[in-house]
C-alpha positions in Angstrom: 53.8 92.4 -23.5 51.2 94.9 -23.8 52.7 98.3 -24.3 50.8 101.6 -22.7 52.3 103.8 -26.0 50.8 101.2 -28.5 47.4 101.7 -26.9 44.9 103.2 -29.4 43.6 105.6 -26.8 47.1 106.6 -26.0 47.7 106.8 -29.8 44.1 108.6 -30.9 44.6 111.1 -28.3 48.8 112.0 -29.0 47.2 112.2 -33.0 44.7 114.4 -32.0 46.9 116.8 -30.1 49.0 116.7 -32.5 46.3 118.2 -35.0 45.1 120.5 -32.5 48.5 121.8 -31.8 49.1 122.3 -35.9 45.9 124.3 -36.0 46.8 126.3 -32.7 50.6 127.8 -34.6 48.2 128.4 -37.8 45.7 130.6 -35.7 48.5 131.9 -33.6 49.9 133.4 -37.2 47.1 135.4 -38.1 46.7 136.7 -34.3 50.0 136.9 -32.6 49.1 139.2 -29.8 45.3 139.0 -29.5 45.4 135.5 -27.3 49.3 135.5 -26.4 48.3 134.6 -23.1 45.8 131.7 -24.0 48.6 130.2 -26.7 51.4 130.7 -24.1 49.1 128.4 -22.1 48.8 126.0 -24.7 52.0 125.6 -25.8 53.0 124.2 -21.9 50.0 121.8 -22.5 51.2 120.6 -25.6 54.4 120.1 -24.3 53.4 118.6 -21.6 51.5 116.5 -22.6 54.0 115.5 -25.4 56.7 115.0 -22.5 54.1 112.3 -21.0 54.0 110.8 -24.4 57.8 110.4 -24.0 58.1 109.3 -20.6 55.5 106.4 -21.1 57.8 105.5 -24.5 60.7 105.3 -22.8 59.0 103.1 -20.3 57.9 100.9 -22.8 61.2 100.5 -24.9 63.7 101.7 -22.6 66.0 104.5 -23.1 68.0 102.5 -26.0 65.5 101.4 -27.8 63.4 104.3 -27.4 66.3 106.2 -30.0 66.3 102.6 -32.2 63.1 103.8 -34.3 64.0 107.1 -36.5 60.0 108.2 -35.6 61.0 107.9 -32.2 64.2 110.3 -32.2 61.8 112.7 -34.7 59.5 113.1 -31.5 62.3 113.7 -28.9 63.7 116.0 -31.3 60.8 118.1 -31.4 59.5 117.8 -28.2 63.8 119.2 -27.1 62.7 121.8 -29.1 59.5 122.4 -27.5 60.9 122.5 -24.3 63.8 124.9 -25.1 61.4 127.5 -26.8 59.2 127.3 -23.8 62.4 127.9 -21.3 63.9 130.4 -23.6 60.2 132.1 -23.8 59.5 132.4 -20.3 63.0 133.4 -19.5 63.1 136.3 -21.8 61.7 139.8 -20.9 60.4 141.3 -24.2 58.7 139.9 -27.2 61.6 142.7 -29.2 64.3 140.7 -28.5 65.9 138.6 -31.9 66.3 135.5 -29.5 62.4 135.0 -30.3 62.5 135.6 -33.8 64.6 132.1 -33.9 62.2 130.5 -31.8 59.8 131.5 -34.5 62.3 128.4 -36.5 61.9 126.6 -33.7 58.4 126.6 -33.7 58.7 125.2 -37.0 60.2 122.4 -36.0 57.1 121.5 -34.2 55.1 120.9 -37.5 57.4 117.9 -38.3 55.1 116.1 -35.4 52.2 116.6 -38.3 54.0 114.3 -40.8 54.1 111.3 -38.5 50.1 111.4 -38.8 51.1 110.9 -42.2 51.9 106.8 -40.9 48.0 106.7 -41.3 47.5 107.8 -44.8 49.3 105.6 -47.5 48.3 108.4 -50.2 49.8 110.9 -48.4 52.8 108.8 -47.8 53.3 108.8 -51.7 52.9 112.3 -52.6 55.1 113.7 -49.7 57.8 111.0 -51.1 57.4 111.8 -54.5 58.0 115.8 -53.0 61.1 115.1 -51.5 62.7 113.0 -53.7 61.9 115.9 -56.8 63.9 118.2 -53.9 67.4 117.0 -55.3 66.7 117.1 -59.4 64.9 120.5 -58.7 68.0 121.8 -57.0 70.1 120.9 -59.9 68.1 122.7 -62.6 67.7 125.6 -60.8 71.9 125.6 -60.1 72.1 125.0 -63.7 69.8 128.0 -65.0 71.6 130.1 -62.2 74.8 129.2 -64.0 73.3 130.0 -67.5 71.9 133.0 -66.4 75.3 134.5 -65.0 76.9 132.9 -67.7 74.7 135.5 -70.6 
């Protein structure tokens, strides 16, 4: 059975707006209000486009076992979180409130699309293991020196 999501075109062009979409949030760091209107626009693209990417997954798996692959529930994740900053974004008057400084997190959330490109890079794959699994011993040392630091 040929699937539509396994297609490379499908996958070369879901990578690349992934990338795009990861250099979009870095430029729209450095100039928040300068092109709010121009990343407003892109952030329904994205998501749009990233809903399409879902729909034509779920047509290929089915609903079940879409959520059977952990990359799988990683996208719907994010892409939830997409959709409820752009609902919570449009629905809200002013930029002042605090409800947008935690879709500033949410936003954040986003990236974690960026480490699926990762699939492609064996290397990569490595070094972000090796990261994460230092996370654990590097929070123990650092509890520990807490603890002899309040200790003296």
């Amino acid at each position: 059975k040929d699937l539509l999501s396994s297609s490379p075109y499908v996958v070369w062009t879901v990578d690349v707006c992934i990338c795009l979409n990861a250099v979009q949030m870095g430029v729209q760091v450095d100039y928040p209000d300068d092109l709010s209107t121009l990343f407003m626009v892109l952030e329904i693209i994205w998501t749009i486009v990233f809903l399409a990417e879902f729909a034509v997954k779920v047509r290929d798996f089915g609903l079940k076992g879409y959520f059977m692959n952990s990359w799988r529930v990683l996208d719907f994740l994010v892409v939830a979180v997409s959709v409820l900053d752009l609902t919570l974004t449009a629905t809200s008057g002013s930029s002042g409130l605090s409800m947008l400084a935690i879709l500033r997190i949410f936003r954040l959330v986003r990236m974690l699309r960026v480490v699926k490109l990762l699939r492609a890079f064996r290397e990569l794959i490595l070094i972000v293991r090796g990261i994460t699994d230092s996370v654990r011993p590097v929070f123990w040392a650092s509890l520990l020196m807490l603890v002899i630091l309040y200790a003296c």
